[in-house]
FIZADO-845998 format. One record per residue (C-alpha): residue in one letter; x, y, z. Coordinates in steps of 0.25 Angstrom, whole numbers, plus 2048, in hexadecimal, padded with zeros to 3 digits. Example, Ala and Ser with C-alpha at 12.3 -4.5 7.8 and 13.67 -1.06 7.14 Angstrom:
2
<rec><mivo>A</mivo><xx>831</xx><yy>7EE</yy><zz>81F</zz></rec>
<rec><mivo>S</mivo><xx>837</xx><yy>7FC</yy><zz>81D</zz></rec>
REM end
This chain:
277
<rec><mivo>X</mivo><xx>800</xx><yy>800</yy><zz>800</zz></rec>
<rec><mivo>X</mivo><xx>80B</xx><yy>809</yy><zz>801</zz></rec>
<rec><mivo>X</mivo><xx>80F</xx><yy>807</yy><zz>7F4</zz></rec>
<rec><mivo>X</mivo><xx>802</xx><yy>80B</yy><zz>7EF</zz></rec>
<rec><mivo>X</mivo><xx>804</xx><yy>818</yy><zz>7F6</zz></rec>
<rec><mivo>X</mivo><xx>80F</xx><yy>81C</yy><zz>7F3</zz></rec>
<rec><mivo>X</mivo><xx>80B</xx><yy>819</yy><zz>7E1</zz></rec>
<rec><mivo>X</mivo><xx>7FC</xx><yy>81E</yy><zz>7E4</zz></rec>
<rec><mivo>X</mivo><xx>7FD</xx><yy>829</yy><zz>7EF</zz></rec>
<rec><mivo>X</mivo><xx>7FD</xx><yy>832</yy><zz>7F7</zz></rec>
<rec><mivo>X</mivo><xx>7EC</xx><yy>831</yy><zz>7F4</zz></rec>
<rec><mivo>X</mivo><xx>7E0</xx><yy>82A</yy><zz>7EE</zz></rec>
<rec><mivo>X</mivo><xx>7D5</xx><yy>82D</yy><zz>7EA</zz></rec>
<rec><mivo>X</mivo><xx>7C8</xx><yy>824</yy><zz>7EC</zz></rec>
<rec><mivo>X</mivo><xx>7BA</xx><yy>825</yy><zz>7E6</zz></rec>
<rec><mivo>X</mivo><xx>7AE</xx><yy>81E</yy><zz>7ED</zz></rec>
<rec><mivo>X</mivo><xx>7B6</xx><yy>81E</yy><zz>7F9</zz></rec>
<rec><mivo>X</mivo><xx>7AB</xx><yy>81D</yy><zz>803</zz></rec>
<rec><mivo>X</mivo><xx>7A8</xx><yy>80E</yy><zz>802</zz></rec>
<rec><mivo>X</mivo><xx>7AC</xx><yy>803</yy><zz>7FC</zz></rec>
<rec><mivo>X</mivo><xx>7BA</xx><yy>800</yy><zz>7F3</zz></rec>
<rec><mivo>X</mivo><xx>7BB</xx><yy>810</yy><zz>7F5</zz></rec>
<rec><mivo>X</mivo><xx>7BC</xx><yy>80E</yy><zz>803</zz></rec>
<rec><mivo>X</mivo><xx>7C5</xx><yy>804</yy><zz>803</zz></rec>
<rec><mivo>X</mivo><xx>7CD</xx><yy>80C</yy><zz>7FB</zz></rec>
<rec><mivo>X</mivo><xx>7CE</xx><yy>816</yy><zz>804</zz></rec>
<rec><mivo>X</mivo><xx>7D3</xx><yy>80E</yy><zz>80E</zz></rec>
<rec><mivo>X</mivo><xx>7DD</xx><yy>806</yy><zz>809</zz></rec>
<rec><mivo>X</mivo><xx>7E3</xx><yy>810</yy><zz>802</zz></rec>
<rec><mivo>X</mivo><xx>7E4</xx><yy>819</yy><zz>80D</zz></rec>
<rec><mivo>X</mivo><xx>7EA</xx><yy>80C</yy><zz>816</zz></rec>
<rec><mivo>X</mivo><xx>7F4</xx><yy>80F</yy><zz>809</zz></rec>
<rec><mivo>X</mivo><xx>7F7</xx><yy>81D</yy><zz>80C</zz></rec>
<rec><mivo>X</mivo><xx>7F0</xx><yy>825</yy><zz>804</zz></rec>
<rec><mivo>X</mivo><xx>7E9</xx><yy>833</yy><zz>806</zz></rec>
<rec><mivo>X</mivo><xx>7DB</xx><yy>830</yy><zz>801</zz></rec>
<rec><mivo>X</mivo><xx>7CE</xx><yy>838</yy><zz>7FA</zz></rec>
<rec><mivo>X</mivo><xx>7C2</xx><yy>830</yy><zz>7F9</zz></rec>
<rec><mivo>X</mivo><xx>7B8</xx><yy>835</yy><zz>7F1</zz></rec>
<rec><mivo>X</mivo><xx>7A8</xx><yy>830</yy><zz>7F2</zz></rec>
<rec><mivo>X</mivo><xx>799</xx><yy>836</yy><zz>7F4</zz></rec>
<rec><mivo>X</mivo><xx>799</xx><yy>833</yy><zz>801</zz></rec>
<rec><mivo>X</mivo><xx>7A0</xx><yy>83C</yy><zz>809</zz></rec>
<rec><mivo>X</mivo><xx>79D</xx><yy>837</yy><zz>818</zz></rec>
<rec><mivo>X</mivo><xx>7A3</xx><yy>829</yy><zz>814</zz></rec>
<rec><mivo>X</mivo><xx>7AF</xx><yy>831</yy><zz>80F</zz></rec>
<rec><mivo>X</mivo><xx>7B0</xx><yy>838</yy><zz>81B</zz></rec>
<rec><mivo>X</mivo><xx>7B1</xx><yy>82B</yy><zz>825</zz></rec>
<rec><mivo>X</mivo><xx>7BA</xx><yy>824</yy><zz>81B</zz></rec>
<rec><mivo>X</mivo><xx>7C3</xx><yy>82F</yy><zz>81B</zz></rec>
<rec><mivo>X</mivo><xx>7C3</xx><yy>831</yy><zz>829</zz></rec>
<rec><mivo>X</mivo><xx>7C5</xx><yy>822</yy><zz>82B</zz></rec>
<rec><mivo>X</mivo><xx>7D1</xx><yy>820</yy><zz>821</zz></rec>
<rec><mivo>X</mivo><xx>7D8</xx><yy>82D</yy><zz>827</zz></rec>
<rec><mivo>X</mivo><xx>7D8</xx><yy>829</yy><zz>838</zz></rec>
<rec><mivo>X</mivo><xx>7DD</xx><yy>818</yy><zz>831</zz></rec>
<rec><mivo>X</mivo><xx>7E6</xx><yy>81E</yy><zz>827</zz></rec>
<rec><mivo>X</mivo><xx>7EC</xx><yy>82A</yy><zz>82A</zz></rec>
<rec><mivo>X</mivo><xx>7E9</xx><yy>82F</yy><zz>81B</zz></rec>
<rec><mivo>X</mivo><xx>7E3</xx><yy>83D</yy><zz>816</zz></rec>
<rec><mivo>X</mivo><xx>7D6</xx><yy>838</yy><zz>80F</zz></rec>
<rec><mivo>X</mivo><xx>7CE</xx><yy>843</yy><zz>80A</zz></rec>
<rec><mivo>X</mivo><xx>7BF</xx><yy>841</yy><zz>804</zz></rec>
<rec><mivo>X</mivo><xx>7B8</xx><yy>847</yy><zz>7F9</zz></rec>
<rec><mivo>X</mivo><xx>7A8</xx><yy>843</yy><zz>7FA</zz></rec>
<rec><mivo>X</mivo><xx>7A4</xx><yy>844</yy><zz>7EB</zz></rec>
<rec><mivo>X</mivo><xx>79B</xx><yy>83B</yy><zz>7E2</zz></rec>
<rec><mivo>X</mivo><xx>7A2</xx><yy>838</yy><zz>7D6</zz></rec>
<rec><mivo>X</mivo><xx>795</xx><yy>836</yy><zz>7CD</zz></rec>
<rec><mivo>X</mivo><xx>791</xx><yy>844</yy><zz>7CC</zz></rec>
<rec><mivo>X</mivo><xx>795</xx><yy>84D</yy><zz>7C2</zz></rec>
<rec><mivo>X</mivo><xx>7A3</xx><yy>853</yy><zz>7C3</zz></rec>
<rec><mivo>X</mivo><xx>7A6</xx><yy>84A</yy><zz>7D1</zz></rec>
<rec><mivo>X</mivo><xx>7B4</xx><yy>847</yy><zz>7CB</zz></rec>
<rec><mivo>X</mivo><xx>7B8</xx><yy>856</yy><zz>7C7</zz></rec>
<rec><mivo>X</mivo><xx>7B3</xx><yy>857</yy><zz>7D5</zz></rec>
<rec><mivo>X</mivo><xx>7BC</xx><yy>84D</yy><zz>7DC</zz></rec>
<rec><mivo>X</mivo><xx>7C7</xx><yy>851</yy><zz>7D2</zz></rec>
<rec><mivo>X</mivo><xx>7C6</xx><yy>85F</yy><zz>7D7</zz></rec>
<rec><mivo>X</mivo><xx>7C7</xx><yy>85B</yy><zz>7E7</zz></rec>
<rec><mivo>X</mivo><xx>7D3</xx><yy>850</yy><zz>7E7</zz></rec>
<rec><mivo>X</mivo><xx>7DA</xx><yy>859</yy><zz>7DB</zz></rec>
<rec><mivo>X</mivo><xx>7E3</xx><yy>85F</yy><zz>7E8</zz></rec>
<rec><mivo>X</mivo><xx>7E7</xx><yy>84F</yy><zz>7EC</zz></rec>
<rec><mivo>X</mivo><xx>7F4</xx><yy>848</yy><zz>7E8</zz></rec>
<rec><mivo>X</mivo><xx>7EA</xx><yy>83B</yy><zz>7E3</zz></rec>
<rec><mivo>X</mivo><xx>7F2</xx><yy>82E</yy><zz>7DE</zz></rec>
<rec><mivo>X</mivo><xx>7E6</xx><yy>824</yy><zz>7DE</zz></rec>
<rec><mivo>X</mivo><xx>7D8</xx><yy>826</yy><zz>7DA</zz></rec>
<rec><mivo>X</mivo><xx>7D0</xx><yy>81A</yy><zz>7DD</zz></rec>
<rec><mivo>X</mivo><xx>7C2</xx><yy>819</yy><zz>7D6</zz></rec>
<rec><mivo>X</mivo><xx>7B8</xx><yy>812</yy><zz>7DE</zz></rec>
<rec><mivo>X</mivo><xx>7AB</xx><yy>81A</yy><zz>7DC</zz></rec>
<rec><mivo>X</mivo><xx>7A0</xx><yy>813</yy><zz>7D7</zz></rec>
<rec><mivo>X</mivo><xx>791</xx><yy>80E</yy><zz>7D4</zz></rec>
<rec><mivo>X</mivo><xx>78C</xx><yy>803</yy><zz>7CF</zz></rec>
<rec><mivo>X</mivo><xx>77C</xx><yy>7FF</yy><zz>7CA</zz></rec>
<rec><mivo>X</mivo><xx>774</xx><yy>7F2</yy><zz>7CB</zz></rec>
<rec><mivo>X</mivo><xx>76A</xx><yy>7EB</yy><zz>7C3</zz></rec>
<rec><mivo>X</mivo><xx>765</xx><yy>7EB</yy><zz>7B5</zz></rec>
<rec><mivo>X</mivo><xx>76B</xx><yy>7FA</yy><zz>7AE</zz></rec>
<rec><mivo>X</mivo><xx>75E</xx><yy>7FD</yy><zz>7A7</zz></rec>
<rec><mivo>X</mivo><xx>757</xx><yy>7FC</yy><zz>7B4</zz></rec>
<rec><mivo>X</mivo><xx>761</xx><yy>806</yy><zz>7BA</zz></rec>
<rec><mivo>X</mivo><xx>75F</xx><yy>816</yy><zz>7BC</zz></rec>
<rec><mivo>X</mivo><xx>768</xx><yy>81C</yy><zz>7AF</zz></rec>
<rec><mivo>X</mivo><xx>76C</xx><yy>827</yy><zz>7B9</zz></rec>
<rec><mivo>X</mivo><xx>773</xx><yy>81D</yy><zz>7C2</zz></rec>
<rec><mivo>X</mivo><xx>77A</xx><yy>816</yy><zz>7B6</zz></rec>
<rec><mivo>X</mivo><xx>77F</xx><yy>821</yy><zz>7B1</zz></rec>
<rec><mivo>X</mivo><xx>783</xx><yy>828</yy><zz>7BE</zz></rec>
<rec><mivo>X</mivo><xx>78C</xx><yy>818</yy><zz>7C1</zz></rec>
<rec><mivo>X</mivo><xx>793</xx><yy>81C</yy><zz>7B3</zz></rec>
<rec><mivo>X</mivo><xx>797</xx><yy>829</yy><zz>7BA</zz></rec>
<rec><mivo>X</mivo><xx>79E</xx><yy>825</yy><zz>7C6</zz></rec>
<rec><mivo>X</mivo><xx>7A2</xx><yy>816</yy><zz>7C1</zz></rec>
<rec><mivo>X</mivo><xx>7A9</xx><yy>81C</yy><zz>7B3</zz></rec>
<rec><mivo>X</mivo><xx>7A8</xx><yy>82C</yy><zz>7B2</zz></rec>
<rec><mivo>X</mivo><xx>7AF</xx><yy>82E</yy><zz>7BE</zz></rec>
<rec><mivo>X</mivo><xx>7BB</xx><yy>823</yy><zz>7BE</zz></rec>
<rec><mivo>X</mivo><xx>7BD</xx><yy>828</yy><zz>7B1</zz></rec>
<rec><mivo>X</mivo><xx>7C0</xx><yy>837</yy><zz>7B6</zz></rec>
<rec><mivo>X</mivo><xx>7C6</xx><yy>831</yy><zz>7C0</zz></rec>
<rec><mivo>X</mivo><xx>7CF</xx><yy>82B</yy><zz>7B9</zz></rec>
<rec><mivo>X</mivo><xx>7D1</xx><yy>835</yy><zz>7AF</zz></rec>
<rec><mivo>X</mivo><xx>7D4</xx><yy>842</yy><zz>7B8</zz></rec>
<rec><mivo>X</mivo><xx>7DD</xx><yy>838</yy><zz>7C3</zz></rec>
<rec><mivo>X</mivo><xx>7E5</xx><yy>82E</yy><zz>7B8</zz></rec>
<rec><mivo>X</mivo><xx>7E9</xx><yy>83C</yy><zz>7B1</zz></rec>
<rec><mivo>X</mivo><xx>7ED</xx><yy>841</yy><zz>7C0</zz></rec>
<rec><mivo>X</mivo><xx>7F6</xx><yy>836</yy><zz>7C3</zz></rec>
<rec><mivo>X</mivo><xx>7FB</xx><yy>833</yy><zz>7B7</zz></rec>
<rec><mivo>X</mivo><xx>801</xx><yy>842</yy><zz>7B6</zz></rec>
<rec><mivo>X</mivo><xx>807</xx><yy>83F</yy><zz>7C3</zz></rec>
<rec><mivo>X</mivo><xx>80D</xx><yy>831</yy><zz>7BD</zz></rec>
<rec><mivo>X</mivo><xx>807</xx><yy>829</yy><zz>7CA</zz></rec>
<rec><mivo>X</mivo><xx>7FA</xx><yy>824</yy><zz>7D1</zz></rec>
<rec><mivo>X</mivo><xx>7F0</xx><yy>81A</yy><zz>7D0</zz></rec>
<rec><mivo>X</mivo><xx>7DF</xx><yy>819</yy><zz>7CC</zz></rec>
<rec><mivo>X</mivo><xx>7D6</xx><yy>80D</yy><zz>7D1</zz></rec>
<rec><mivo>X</mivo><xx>7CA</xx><yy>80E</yy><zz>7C9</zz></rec>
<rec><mivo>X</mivo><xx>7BF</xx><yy>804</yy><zz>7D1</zz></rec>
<rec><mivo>X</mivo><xx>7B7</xx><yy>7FC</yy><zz>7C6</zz></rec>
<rec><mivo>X</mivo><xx>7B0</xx><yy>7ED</yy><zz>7C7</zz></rec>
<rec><mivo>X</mivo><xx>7B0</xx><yy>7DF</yy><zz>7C4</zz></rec>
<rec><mivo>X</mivo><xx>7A3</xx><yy>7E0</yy><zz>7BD</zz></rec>
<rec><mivo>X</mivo><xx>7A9</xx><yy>7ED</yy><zz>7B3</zz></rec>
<rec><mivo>X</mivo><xx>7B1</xx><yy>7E1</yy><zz>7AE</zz></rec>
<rec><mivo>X</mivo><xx>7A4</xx><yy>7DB</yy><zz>7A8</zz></rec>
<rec><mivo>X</mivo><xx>796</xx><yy>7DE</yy><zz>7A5</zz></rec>
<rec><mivo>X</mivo><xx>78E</xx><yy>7DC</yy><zz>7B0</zz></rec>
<rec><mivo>X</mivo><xx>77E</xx><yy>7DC</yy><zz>7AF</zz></rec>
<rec><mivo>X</mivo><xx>777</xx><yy>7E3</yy><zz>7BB</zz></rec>
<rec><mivo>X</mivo><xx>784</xx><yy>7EC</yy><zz>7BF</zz></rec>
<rec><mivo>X</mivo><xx>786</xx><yy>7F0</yy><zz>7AF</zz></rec>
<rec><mivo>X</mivo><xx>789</xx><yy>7FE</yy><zz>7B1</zz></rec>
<rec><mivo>X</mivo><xx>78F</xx><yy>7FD</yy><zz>7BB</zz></rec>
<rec><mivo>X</mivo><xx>799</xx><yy>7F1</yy><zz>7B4</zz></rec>
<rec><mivo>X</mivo><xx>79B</xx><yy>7F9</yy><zz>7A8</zz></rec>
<rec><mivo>X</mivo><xx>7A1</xx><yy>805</yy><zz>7AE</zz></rec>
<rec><mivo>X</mivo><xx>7AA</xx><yy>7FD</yy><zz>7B6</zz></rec>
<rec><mivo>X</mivo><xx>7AE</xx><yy>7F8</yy><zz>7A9</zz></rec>
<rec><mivo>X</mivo><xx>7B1</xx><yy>807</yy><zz>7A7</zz></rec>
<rec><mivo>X</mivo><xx>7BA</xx><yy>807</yy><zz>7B3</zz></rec>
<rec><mivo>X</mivo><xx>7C1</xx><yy>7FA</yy><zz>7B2</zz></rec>
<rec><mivo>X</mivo><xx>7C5</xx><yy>7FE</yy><zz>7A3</zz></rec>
<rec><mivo>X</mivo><xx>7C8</xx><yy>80D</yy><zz>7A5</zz></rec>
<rec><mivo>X</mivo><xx>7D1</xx><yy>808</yy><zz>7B2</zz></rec>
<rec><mivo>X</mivo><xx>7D9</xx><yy>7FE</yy><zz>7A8</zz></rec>
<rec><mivo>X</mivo><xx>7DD</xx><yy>808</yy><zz>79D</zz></rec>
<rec><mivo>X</mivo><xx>7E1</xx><yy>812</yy><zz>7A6</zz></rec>
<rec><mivo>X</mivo><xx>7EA</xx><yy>809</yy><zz>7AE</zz></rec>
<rec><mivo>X</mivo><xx>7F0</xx><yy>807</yy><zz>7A0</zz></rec>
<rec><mivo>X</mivo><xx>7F1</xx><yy>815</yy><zz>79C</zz></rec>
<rec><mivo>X</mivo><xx>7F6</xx><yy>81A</yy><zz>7A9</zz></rec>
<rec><mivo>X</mivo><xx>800</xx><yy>811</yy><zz>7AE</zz></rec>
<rec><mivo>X</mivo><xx>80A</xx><yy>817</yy><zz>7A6</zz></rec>
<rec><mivo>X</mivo><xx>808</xx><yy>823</yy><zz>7AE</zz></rec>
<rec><mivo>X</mivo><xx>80A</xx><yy>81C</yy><zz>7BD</zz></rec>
<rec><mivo>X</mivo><xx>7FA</xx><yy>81E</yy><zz>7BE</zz></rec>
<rec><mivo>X</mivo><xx>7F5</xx><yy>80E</yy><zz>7C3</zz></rec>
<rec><mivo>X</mivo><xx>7E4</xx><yy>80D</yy><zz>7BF</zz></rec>
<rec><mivo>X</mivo><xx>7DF</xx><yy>800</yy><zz>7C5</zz></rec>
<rec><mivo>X</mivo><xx>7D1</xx><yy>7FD</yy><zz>7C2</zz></rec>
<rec><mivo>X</mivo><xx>7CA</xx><yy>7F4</yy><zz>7CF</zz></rec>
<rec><mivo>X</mivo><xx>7BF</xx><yy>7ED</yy><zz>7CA</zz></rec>
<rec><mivo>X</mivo><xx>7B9</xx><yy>7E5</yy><zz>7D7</zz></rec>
<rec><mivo>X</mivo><xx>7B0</xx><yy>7DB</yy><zz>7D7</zz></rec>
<rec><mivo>X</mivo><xx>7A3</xx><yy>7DC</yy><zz>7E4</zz></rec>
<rec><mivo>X</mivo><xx>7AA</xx><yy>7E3</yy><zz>7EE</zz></rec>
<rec><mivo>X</mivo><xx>7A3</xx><yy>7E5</yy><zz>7FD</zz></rec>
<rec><mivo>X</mivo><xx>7A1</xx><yy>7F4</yy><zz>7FC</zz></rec>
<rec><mivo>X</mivo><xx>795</xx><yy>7FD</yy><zz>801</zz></rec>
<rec><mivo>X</mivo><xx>791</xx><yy>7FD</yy><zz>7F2</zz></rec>
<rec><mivo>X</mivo><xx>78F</xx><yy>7F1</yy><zz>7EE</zz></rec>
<rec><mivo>X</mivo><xx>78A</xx><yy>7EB</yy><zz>7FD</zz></rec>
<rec><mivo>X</mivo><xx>77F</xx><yy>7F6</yy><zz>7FC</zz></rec>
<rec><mivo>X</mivo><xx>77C</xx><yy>7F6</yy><zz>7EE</zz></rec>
<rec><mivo>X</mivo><xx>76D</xx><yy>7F3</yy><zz>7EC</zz></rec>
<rec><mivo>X</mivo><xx>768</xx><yy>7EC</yy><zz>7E2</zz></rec>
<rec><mivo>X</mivo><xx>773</xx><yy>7E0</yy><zz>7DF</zz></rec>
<rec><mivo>X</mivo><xx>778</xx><yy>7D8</yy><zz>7EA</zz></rec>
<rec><mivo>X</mivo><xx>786</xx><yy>7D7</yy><zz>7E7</zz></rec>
<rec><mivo>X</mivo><xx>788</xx><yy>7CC</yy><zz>7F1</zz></rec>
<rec><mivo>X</mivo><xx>780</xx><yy>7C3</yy><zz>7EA</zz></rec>
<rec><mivo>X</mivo><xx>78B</xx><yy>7C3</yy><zz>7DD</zz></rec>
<rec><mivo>X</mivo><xx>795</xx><yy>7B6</yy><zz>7DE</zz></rec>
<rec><mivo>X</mivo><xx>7A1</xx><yy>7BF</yy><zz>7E0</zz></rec>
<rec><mivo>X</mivo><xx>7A8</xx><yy>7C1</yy><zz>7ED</zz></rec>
<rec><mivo>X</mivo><xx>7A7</xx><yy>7CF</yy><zz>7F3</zz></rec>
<rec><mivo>X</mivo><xx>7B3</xx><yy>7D6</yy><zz>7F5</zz></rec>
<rec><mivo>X</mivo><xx>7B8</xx><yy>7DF</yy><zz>800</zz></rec>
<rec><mivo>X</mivo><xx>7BB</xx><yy>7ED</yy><zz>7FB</zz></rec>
<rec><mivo>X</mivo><xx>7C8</xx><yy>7EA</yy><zz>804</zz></rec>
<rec><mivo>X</mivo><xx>7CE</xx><yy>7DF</yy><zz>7FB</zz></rec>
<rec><mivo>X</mivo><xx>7CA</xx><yy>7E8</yy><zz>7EF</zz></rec>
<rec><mivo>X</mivo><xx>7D1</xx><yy>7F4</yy><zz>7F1</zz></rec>
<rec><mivo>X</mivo><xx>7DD</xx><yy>7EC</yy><zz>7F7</zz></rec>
<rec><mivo>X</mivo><xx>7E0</xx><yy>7E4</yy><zz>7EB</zz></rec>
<rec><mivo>X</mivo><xx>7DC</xx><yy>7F1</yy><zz>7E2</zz></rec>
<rec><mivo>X</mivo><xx>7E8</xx><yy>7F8</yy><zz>7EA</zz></rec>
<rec><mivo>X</mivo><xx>7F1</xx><yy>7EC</yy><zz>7EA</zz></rec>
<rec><mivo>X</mivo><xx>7F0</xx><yy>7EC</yy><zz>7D9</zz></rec>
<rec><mivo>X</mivo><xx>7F0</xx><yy>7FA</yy><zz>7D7</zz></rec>
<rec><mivo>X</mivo><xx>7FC</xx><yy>7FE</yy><zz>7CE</zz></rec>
<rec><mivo>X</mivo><xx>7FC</xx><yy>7EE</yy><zz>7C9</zz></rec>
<rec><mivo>X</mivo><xx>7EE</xx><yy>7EB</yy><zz>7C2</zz></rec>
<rec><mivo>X</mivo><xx>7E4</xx><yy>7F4</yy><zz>7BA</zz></rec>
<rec><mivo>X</mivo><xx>7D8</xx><yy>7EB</yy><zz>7BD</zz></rec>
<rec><mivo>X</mivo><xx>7D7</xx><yy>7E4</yy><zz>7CC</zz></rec>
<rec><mivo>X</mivo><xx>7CC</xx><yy>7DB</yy><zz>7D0</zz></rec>
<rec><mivo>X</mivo><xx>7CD</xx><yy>7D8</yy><zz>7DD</zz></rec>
<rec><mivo>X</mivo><xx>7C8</xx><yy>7CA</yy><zz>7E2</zz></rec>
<rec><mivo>X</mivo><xx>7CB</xx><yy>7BC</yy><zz>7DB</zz></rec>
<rec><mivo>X</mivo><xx>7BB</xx><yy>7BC</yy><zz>7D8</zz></rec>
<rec><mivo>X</mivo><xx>7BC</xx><yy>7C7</yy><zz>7D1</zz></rec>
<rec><mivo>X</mivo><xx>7C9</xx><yy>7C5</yy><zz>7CB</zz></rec>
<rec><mivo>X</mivo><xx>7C3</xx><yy>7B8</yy><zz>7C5</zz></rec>
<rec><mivo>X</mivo><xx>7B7</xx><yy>7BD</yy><zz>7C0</zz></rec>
<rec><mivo>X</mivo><xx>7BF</xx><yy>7CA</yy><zz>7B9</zz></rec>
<rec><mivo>X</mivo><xx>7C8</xx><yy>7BD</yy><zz>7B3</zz></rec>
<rec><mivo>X</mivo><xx>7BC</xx><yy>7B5</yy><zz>7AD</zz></rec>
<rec><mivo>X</mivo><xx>7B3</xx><yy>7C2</yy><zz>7A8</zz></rec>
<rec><mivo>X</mivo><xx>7C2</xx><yy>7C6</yy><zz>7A0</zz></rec>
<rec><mivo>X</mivo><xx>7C6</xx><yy>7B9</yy><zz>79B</zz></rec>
<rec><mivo>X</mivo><xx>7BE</xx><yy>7AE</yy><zz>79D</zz></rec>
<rec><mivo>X</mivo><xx>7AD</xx><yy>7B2</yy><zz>79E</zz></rec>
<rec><mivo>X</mivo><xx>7A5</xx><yy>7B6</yy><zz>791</zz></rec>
<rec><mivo>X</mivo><xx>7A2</xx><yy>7C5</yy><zz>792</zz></rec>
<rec><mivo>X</mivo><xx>793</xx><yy>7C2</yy><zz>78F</zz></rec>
<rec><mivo>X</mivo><xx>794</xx><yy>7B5</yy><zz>79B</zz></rec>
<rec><mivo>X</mivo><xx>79A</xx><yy>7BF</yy><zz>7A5</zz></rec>
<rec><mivo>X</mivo><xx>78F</xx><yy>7CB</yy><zz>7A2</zz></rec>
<rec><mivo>X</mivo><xx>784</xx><yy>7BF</yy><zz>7A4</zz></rec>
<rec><mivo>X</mivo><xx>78B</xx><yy>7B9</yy><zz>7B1</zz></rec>
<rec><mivo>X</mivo><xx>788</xx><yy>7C7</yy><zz>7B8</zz></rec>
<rec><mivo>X</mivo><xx>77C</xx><yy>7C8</yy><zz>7B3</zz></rec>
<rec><mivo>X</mivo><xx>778</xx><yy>7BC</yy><zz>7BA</zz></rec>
<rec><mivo>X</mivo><xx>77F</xx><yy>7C0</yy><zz>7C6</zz></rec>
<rec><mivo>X</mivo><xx>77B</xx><yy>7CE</yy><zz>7C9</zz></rec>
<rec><mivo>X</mivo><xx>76E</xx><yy>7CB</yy><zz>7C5</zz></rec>
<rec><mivo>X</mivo><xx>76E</xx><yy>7C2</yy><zz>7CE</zz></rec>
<rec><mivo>X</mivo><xx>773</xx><yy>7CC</yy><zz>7DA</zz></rec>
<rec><mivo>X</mivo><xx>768</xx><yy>7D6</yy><zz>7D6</zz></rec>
<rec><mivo>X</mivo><xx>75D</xx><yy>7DA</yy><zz>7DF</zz></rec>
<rec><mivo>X</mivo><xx>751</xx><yy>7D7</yy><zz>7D9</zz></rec>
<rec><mivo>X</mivo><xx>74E</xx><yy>7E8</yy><zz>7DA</zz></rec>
<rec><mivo>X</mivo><xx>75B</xx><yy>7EE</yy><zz>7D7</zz></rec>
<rec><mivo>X</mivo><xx>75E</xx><yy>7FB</yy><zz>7DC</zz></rec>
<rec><mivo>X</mivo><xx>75E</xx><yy>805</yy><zz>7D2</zz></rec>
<rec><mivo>X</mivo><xx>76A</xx><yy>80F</yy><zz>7D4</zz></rec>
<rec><mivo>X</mivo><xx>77A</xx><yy>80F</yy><zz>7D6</zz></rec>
<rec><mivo>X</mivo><xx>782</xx><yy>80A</yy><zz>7E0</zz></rec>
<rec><mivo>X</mivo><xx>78E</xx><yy>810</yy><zz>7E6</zz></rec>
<rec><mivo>X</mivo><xx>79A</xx><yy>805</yy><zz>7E6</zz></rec>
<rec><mivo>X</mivo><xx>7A4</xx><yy>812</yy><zz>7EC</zz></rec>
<rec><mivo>X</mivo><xx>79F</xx><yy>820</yy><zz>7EF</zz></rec>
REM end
């Protein structure tokens, strides 16, 4: 962990801080050292986090309570961190909708595309060409297993992970040669508020271990500056193997299908849920 400060510090900044793999973020990169700004919506979930990690850590973690889905929220976050000496950005903000898509509001798919693909992208944009004029630094953008294939019931939602996951891999090409590392984390179901809360799919009932957002972040960490895709857990990993190499497209659209269907409520929720806010 020392290592990664001293190639990635003296701070990060973390989107969809306030639960989940954000949170987690938050802690084990200041258990590393680094100075923090978390960025979420909800500001009182800011403010204990960042009380908590500064009394265990002994790090300068400041908050910035901003909801990246509205219009000009990255201009925004630029403007307040612009002062900061930032040598990681981790993307973790995020929402995700259930159930058929036709059956969904248009607002709310179109508002998921927002956070899940406009903002990584400026994101990327304004902090890739950051670093790489300073010739160091590092970019974790947080996408899915299901972005890897098309998944019925979350379809949105998988295609703009599918955004993530192949924006994250070109960029770590075109970047390395400036010392800039992008990783794309692509976990699978993850024990965060988001999906424990979520209404609509019971994400327990998929055949998949749930992992803790713990392991996740650790092993995101431990590959940061070595892989450009990570998914963590050998589940997971085996899945990612047989969609890529070894699984029909059409056969892997019609497996989730039958398995998120079957993890549907029988009303579904209509609306988004926060994975990290």
């Amino acid at each position: 962990m020392t290592k990664l400060h001293s190639k990635y510090g003296p701070s990060a900044l973390i989107t969809g801080a306030s639960s989940g793999i954000g949170a987690e973020f938050a802690h084990q990169l200041a258990g590393a050292g680094f100075d923090l700004i978390l960025v979420a919506r909800r500001r009182q979930k800011l403010e204990v986090l960042a009380a908590e990690l500064r009394t265990q850590f002994g790090v300068q973690v400041d908050i910035v309570g901003l909801d990246l889905s509205q219009t000009g929220a990255v201009d925004e976050l630029v403007k307040q961190t612009g002062g900061y000496d930032v040598g990681l950005v981790v993307n973790c903000a995020g929402v995700f909708t259930v159930g058929p898509f036709i059956g969904n509001d248009a607002k709310d798919e179109a508002d998921l595309v927002t956070l899940n693909v406009l903002v990584p992208m400026q994101l990327a944009h304004h902090f890739g060409r950051k670093l790489a004029q300073m010739q160091r630094g590092g970019i974790i953008l947080v996408a899915s297993t299901v972005g890897h294939q098309a998944a019925p019931y979350l379809a949105n939602y998988a295609a703009t992970k599918a955004y993530v996951a192949t924006l994250g891999q070109a960029l770590n090409y075109e970047l390395k040669g400036s010392g800039v590392t992008v990783q794309v984390l692509s976990p699978g179901p993850t024990h965060t508020e988001g999906v424990e809360e979520a209404a609509g799919i019971d994400f327990g009932a998929l055949p998949l271990p749930m992992m803790a957002p713990k392991r996740v972040v650790a092993k995101s960490l431990k590959r940061l500056g070595r892989r450009a895709l990570v998914v963590p857990g050998p589940v997971n990993k085996v899945m990612d193997v047989m969609g890529k190499y070894l699984t029909p497209r059409p056969v892997l659209t019609r497996m989730f299908g039958f398995l998120l269907s079957r993890a549907l409520d029988e009303k579904p929720n209509q609306g988004t849920h926060r994975i990290s806010a």
